[in-house]
Structures are given as structure tokens and as C-alpha cells.
C-alpha positions in Angstrom: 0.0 0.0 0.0 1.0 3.7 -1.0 2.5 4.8 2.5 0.9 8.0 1.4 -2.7 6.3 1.5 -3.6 6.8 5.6 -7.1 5.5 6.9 -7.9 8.9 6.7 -6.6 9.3 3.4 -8.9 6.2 1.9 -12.0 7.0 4.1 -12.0 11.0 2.6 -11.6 9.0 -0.9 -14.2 6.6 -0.8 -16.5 9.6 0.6 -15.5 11.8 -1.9 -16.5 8.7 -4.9 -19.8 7.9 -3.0 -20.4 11.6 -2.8 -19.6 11.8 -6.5 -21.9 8.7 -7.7 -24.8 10.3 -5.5 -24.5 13.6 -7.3 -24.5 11.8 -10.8 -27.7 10.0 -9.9 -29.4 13.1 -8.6 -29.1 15.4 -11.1 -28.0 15.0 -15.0 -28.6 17.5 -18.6 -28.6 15.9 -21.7 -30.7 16.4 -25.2 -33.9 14.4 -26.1 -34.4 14.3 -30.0 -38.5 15.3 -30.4 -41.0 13.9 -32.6 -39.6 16.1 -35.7 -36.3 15.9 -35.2 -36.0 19.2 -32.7 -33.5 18.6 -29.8 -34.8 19.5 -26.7 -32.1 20.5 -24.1 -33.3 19.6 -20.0 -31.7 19.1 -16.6 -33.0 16.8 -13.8 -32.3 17.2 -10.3 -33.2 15.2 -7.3 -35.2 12.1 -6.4 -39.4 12.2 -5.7 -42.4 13.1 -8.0 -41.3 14.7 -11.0 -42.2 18.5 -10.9 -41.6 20.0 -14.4 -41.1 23.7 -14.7 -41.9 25.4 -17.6 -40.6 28.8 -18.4 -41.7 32.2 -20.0 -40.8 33.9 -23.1 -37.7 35.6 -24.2 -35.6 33.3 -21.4 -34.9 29.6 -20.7 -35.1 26.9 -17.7 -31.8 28.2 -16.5 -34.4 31.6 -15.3 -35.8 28.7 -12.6 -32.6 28.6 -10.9 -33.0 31.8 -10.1 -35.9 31.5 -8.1 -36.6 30.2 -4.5 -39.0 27.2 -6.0 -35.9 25.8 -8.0 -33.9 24.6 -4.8 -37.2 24.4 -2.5 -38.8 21.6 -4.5 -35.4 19.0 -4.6 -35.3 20.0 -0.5 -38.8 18.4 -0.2 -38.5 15.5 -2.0 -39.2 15.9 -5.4 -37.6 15.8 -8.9 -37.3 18.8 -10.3 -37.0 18.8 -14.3 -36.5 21.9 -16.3 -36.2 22.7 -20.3 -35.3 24.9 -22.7 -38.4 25.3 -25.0 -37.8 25.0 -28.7 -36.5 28.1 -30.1 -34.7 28.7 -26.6 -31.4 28.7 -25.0 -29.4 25.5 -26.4 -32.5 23.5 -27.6 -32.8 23.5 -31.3 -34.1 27.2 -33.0 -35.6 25.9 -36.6 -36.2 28.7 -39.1 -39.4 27.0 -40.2 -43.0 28.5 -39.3 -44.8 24.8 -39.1 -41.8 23.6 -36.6 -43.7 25.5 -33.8 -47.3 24.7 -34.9 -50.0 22.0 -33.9 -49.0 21.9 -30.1 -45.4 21.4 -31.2 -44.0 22.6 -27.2 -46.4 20.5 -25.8 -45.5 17.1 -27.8 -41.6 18.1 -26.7 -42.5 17.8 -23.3 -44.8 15.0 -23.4 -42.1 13.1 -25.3 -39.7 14.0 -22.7 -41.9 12.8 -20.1 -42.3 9.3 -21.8 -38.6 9.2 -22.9 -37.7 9.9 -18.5 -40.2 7.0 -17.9 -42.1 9.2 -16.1 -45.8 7.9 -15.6 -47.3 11.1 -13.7 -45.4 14.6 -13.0 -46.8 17.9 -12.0 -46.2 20.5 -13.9 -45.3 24.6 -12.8 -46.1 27.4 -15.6 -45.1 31.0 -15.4 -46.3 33.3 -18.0 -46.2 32.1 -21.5 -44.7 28.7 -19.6 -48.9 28.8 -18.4 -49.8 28.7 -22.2 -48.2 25.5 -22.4 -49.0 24.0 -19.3 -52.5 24.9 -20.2 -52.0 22.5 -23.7 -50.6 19.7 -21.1 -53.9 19.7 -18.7 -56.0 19.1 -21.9 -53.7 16.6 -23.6 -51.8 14.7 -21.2 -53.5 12.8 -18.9 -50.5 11.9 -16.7 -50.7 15.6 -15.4 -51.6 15.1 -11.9 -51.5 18.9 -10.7 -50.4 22.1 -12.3 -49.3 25.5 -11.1 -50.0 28.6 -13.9 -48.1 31.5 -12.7 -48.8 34.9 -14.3 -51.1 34.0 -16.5 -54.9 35.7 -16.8 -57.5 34.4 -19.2 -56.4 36.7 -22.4 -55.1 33.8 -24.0 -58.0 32.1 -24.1 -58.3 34.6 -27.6 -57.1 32.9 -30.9 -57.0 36.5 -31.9 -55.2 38.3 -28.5 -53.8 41.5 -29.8 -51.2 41.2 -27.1 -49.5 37.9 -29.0 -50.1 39.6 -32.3 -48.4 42.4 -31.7 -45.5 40.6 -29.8 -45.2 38.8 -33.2 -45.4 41.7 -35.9 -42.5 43.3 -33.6 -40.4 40.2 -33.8 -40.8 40.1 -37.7 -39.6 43.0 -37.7 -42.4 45.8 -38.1 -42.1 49.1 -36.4 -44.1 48.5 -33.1 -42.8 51.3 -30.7 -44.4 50.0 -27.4 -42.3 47.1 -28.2 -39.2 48.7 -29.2 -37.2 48.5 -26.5 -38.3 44.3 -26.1 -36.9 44.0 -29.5 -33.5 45.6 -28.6 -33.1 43.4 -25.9 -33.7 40.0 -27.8 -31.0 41.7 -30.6 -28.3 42.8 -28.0 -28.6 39.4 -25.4 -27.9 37.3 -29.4 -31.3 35.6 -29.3 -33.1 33.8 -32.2 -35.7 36.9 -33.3 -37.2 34.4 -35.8 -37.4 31.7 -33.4 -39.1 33.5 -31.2 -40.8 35.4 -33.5 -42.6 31.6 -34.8 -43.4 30.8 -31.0 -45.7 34.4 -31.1 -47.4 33.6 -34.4 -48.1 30.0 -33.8 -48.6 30.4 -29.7 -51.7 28.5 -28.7 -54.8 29.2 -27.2 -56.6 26.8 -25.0 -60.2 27.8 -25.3 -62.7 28.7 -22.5 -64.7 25.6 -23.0 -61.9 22.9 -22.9 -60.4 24.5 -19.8 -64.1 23.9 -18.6 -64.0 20.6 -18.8 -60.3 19.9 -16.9 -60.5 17.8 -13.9 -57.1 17.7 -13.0 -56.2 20.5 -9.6 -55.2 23.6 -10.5 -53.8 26.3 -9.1 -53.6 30.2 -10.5 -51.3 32.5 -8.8 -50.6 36.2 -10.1 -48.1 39.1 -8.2 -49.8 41.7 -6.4 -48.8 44.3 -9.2 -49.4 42.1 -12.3 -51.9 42.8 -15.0 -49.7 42.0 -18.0 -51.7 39.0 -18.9 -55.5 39.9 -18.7 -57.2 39.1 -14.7 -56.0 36.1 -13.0 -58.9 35.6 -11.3 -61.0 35.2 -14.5 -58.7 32.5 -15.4 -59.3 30.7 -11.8 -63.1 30.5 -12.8 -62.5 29.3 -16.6 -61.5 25.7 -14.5 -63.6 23.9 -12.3 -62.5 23.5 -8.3 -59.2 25.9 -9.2 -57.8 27.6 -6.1 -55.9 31.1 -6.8 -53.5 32.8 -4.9 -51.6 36.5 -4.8 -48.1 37.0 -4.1 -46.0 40.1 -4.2 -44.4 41.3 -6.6 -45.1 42.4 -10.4 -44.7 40.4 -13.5 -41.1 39.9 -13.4 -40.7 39.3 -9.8 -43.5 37.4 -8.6 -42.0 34.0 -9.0 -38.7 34.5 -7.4 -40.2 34.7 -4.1 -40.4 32.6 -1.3 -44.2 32.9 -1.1 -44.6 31.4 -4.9 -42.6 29.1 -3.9 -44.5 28.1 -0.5 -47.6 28.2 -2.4 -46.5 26.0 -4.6 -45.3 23.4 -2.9 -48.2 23.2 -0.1 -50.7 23.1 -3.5 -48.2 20.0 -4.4 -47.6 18.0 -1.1 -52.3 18.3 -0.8 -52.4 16.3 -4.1 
């Protein structure tokens, strides 16, 4: 034996290699190839029912870590699984309209449900993550709760003016009130066409399916945010959904540790 090699030595060694094989099972990233082709980049972290968060526009699932719910959830026993939409962060960006048509975001999460052999997850939407996780409640039935953050009943409207004009600015017409949105996406190097195709092809869940989900649901708006149409109107649209206000605007309302709370005594109920 290596004179070098005291108990001590060994013992910190064989910690530091459990340690390491503990890490690798409770979190990994990789890429899941989607039903067209589309690779779909995601992290997983911890061990318990799968949580998947679903994030807003103009950002990625690296905007969760930077909330309170991110670390929260793994600490109380679930799995926490996040993704970078199509058109987003390192997920694939494709340049065609039709790529981000027909539910397209929705069928990449399902099939990365199925390809995680998950059989039931819950599922946490903030802003346009809500449009999605709206999609999910009506197509997936392995939903078994879900959590729309920021979201109020406007996008119930095929035609919302709000996702119009979102999308004319993107194509690049002159839309002052959105100017300064457009400057951001060109100096932060974003995909402007990308995300310009998720505006024009966004979905709309209408009022009567959201009638007819069964699944609980939770709204929950800031204090200070009416970016999306009323929240509470959206609470109504689903039968037996509880709502809740926390502070903070648009922006800020999910970082904090009352979203968070919220969230995960709506969760550990179901």
C-alpha cells in the first residue's frame, strides 16, 4: 500500500467517490431528440415526484434557478425537471413556421416525459410557460397537478392582440411600445425568428376545454401584475381551481419565497 494512503486518506476518498456517484444520480442534462427531429435540451435534479417547470418567453429553464422554487422543490423530496423550450437557450431554434405549430411545445414535453419514464409529474407554468402547461392539462393525462403563474384568461383569444403584436415586432415591423423588447432580444444574441414563430403559432386553450379539466389547478398572479388579462378570471375558466396572490409584479412574482411556499403546499395536498 501507497505509505501516502492513511485510513484517513482512503476514508475521505471513498466519501469523496460515494459523494460523487450520489451527485451523478441526482441530477443530470442531456438532449432528447423530439418527434420532428427538434432537440430539446433539459436538466433533472433530485429524487421524488417529478415537478416539471416550464418557463416564459424571451428566457430559458436556466431563469428557474434563479428562483426560490428551484432549490425548495429538490429539498422536499421531489424531482425537479426543467427545459429549454424549442426556439430557446441550447434546444434547437428551426427557421421553419410549421416547426412551432400544432402543439409542437407541448408534444416536446410529453415526449420527454415518456422518454424519462415518467408515468405522472406535475407541472409549474409562469407566464407564456402557463400557455403551455395549459396545452398539457388538456392533452396529457399523466398531469396530476399544475401551477399557472402569471397568466390571466387573455389567451384564451385565438385572436389576443397582445401575441399579435408581440409577433409583428419580432418580424420585424415598427411597433414602438415594443421597441425596447426588440433591442433586448437583438443585443442578449437571441433567435428573433425563433421567437418570432413561437408568437405567431402560440396557442390558445379555449374557455370551454379549460371547462372541462379535472385535474387541480392552481392560479397564482403578483400583487402588481396585469400583464396577462385578470388572473382571477382565469381561476373561474377551470372547475374546483384555487388562486393565490403573491407580491411582486410580472417579473418578480416568482422568485419569491411565497410562490414558492404556495406552490409546494398546492403540491404536497395532491
Amino acid at each position: 500500500m501507497n505509505p501516502g494512503l492513511s485510513y484517513w486518506g482512503i476514508g475521505s476518498l471513498l466519501w469523496l467517490l460515494n459523494f460523487s456517484a450520489i451527485a451523478q444520480k441526482d441530477s443530470s442534462a442531456g438532449y432528447y431528440t423530439s418527434f420532428d427531429g427538434t432537440r430539446i435540451h433539459y436538466e433533472v435534479k433530485g429524487n421524488g415526484s417529478p415537478v416539471m417547470l416550464i418557463h416564459g418567453f424571451i428566457v430559458n429553464g436556466d431563469s428557474w434557478k434563479r428562483t426560490e422554487l428551484y432549490d425548495q422543490l429538490s429539498t422536499e423530496g421531489f424531482k425537479v425537471i426543467i427545459l429549454d423550450m424549442r426556439g430557446n437557450g441550447l434546444s434547437d431554434k428551426p427557421h421553419q413556421p410549421e416547426s412551432y405549430e400544432k402543439d409542437a411545445e407541448a408534444k416536446d414535453i410529453m415526449g420527454l416525459v415518456s422518454s424519462l419514464g415518467i408515468k405522472q409529474y406535475f407541472i409549474v407554468g409562469y407566464s407564456r410557460g402557463s400557455i403551455i402547461a395549459s396545452r398539457l392539462l388538456v392533452l396529457d393525462p399523466r398531469v396530476r397537478a399544475a401551477v399557472l403563474g402569471g397568466m390571466g384568461a387573455d389567451f384564451t383569444d385565438t385572436a389576443w392582440p397582445r401575441r399579435k403584436m408581440f409577433y409583428r415586432a419580432l418580424i420585424g415591423e415598427d411597433v414602438p411600445e415594443l421597441a425596447s423588447m426588440v433591442k433586448y432580444v437583438k443585443d442578449s444574441g437571441l433567435d428573433q425568428l425563433a421567437l418570432a414563430y413561437l408568437q405567431k403559432s402560440q396557442p390558445a386553450t379555449s374557455k370551454q376545454e379549460l371547462s372541462r379539466v379535472s385535474k387541480p389547478v392552481l392560479v397564482i398572479s403578483g400583487d402588481q401584475d396585469s400583464d396577462n388579462g385578470s388572473s382571477r378570471e382565469l381561476t373561474a375558466l377551470i372547475p374546483g381551481a384555487a388562486h393565490a396572490t403573491v407580491p411582486g409584479d410580472h417579473g418578480g412574482a416568482s422568485k419569491t419565497r411565497e410562490f414558492s411556499d404556495a406552490v409546494i403546499h398546492f403540491f404536497k395536498a395532491r
